[in-house]
C-alpha positions in Angstrom: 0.0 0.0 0.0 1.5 3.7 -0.7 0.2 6.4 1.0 0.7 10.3 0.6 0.6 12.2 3.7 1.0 15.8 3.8 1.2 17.3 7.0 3.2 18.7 9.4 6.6 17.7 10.6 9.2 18.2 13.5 12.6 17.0 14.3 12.3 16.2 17.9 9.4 14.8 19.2 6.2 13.0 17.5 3.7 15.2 15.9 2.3 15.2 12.2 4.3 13.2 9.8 6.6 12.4 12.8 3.9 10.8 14.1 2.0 9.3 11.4 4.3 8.3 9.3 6.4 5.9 11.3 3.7 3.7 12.7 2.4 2.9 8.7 6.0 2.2 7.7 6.3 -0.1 10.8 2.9 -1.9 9.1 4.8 -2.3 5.6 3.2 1.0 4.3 5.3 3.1 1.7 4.2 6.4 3.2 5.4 9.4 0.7 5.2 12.1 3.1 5.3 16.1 2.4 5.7 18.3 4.6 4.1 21.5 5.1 6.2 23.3 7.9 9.9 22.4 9.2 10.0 22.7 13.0 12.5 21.9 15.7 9.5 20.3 18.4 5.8 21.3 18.4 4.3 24.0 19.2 3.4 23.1 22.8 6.7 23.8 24.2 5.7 27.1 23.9 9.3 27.8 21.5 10.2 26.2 18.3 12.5 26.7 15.6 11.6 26.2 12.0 9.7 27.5 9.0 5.9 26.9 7.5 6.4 25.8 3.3 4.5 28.2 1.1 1.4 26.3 -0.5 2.9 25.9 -3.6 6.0 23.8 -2.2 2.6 21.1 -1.9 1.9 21.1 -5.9 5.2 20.9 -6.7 6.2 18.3 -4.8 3.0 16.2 -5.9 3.9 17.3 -9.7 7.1 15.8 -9.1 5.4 12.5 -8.2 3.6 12.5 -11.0 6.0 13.2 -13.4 7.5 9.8 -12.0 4.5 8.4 -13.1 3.7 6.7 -9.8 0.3 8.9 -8.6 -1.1 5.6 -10.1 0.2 3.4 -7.7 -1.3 6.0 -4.6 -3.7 4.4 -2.9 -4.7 7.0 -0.8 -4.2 10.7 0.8 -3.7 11.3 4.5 -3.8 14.8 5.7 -3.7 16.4 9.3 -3.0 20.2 10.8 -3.6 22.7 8.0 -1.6 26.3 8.7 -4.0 27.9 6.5 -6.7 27.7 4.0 -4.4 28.7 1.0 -2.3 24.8 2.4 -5.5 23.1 2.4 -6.5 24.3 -1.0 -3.4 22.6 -2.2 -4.0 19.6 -0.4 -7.4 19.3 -1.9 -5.4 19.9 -5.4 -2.9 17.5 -4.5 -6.1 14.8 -3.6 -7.3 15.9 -7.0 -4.5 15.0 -9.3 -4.1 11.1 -7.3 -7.8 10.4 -7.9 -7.4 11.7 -11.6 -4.6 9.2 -11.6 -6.5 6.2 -9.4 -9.9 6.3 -9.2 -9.9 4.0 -6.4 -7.7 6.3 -4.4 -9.1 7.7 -0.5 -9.0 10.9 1.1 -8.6 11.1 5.1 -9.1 13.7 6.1 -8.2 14.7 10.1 -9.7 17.9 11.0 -7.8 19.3 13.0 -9.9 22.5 14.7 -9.8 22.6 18.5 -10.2 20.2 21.2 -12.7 20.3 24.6 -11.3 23.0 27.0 -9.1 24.6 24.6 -11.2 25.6 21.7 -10.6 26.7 18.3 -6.3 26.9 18.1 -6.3 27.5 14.4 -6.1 30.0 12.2 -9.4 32.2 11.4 -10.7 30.8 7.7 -10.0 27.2 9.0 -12.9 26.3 10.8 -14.7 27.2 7.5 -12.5 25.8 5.0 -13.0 22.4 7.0 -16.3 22.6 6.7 -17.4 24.0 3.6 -14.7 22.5 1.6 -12.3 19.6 3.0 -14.6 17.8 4.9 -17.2 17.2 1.5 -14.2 16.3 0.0 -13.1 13.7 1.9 -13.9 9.9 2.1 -13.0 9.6 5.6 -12.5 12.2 8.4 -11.6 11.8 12.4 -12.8 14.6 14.4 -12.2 14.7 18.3 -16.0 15.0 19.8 -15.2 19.4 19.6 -14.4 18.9 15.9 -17.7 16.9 15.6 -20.5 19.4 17.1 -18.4 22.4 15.1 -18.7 20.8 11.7 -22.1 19.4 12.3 -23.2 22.3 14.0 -25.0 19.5 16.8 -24.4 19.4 20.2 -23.1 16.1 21.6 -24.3 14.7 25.0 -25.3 11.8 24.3 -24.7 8.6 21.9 -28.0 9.3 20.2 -26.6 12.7 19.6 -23.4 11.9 18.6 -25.2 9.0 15.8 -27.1 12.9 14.2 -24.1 14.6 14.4 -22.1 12.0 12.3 -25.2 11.5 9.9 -25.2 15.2 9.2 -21.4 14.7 8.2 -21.8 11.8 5.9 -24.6 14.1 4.2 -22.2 16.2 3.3 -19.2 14.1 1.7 -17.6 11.3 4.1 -18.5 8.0 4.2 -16.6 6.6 7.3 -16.1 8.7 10.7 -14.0 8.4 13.4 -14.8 9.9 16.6 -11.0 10.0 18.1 -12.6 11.0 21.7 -16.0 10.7 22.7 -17.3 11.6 26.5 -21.1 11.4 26.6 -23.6 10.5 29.3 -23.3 7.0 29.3 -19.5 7.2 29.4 -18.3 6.1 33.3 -15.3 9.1 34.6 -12.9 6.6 34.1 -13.0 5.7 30.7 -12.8 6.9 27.2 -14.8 6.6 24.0 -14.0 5.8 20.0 -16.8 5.7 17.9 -17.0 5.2 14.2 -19.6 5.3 12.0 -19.6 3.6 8.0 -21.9 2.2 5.5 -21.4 -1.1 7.5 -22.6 0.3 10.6 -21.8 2.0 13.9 -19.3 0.9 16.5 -18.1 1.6 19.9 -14.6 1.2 21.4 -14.3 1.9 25.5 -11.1 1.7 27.2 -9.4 3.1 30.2 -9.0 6.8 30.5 -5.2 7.2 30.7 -3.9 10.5 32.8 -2.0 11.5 29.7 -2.4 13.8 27.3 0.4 14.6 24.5 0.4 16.4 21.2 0.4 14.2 18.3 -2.1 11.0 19.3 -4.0 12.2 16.9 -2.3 12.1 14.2 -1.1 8.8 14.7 -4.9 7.0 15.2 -6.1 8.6 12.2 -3.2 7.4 9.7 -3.9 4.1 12.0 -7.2 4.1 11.0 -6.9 4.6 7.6 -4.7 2.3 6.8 -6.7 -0.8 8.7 -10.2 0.2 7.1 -7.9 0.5 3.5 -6.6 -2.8 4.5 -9.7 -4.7 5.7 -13.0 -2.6 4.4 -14.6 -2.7 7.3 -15.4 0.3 10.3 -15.3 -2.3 12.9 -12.2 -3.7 12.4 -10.6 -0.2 12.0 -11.8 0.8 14.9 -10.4 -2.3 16.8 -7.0 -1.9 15.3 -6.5 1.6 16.0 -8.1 2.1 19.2 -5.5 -1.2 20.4 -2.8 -0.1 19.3 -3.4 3.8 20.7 -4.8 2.6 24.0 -1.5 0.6 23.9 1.3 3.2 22.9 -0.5 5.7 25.5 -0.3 3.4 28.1 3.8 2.5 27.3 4.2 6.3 26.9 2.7 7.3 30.2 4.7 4.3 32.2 7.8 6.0 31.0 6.4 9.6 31.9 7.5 10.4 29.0 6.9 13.7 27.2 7.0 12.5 23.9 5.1 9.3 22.2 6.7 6.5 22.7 6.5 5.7 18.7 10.1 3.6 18.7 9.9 2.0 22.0 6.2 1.2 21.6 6.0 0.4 17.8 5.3 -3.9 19.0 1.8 -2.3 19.7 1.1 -1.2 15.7 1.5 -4.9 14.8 0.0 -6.8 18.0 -1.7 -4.5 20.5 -0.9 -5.9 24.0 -4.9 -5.4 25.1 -7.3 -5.8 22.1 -11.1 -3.9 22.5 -13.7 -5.4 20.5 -16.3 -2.7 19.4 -19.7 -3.1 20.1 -22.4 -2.4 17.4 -24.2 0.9 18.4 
């Protein structure tokens, strides 16, 4: 499988294309990965180093590919953090030209907004270009639960809520959801929700809330996910794969109080997830 991910990347640390791109290699994915800033460590620190590309660094890399003649042999687009809507347009461009080339190609499309107690931490126009114009265009997306009520515009409190909310979304372009965190009513303190929703159904994933939170988990569930419903077809066992092996690298990470992901010292858990969650049909 070959997979273009554009997103982006840091040195140190694991965050974009330093997290996604690693864990799909490790599954025996050629990932072909462009980058759309250059930093030293994420943003989080609270001081980087490092530049963001200019849009058009994306279509000339991609024309690059094609002039290789290999955008035919893409099987799919993975894209994450977008700096700003003039990136995004390119990425759309860039998802474009691969379908052009391979019909059969996917877009995934992780819509990356805000989160629950932090709020929108993107530019102003992105909010807007995710809705009105990635999102449609994409054949899978995998909002947090803040992502989800923003682009449905539906509050989530509930599982029956969060079934309209994803409805509204595949209405408007994607066939498969993933729900990367999900807290509703029925969700006990000490766990943690991943819900996804396809054409072949709706599923639920509960495991153990983790006291960890780190920059880049994100990213590496939703190139997770992608690959394993690519691989297999189905929502279910997407959701099953990726939600293991997450639940797993979290759990290495936060024994080792680490900072960072433990991508390298954790990978084991990409290809055989110490603790497997079987979804439940929702």
């Amino acid at each position: 499988m070959n997979l273009l991910s554009i997103q982006s990347h840091v040195a140190y640390g694991h965050v974009g294309n330093a997290s996604a791109v690693f864990p799909l290699q490790r599954l025996g994915v050629e990932v072909w990965p462009i980058h759309t800033v250059q930093f030293s460590n994420h943003t989080g620190y609270g001081a980087w180093r490092g530049q963001v590309f200019e849009a058009g660094v994306i279509g000339e890399l991609v024309t690059g590919i094609a002039e290789r003649g290999r955008l035919s042999a893409c099987d799919g687009v993975l894209s994450g953090y977008m700096g700003s809507a003039d990136i995004g347009a390119a990425i759309l461009d860039a998802v474009a030209q691969v379908r052009a080339a391979n019909p059969k190609a996917d877009y995934c499309c992780d819509p990356v907004i805000g989160d629950v107690g932090r709020g929108i931490f993107v530019r102003p126009g992105i909010p807007e270009f995710m809705r009105h114009q990635a999102v449609p265009a994409a054949d899978v997306i995998t909002p947090n639960q803040f992502e989800l009520e923003l682009l449905s515009g539906h509050h989530v409190a509930t599982l029956d809520d969060a079934r309209a909310a994803c409805d509204l979304l595949h209405a408007s372009g994607p066939k498969v959801i993933l729900v990367t965190s999900l807290h509703v009513d029925a969700t006990p303190s000490d766990a943690i929700d991943l819900m996804a929703s396809g054409p072949d159904g709706r599923f639920l994933v509960r495991t153990p809330k983790l006291d960890v939170s780190l920059n880049g988990a994100g990213d590496a569930i939703a190139a997770l996910f992608f690959f394993h419903l690519k691989r297999t077809g189905s929502t279910a066992a997407a959701l099953e794969a990726a939600g293991s092996s997450i639940f797993g690298l979290l759990k290495r990470t936060a024994q080792a109080q680490s900072r960072e992901l433990l991508l390298v010292g954790a990978q084991d858990e990409f290809v055989k997830p110490t603790h497997v969650f079987t979804p439940t049909c929702i």
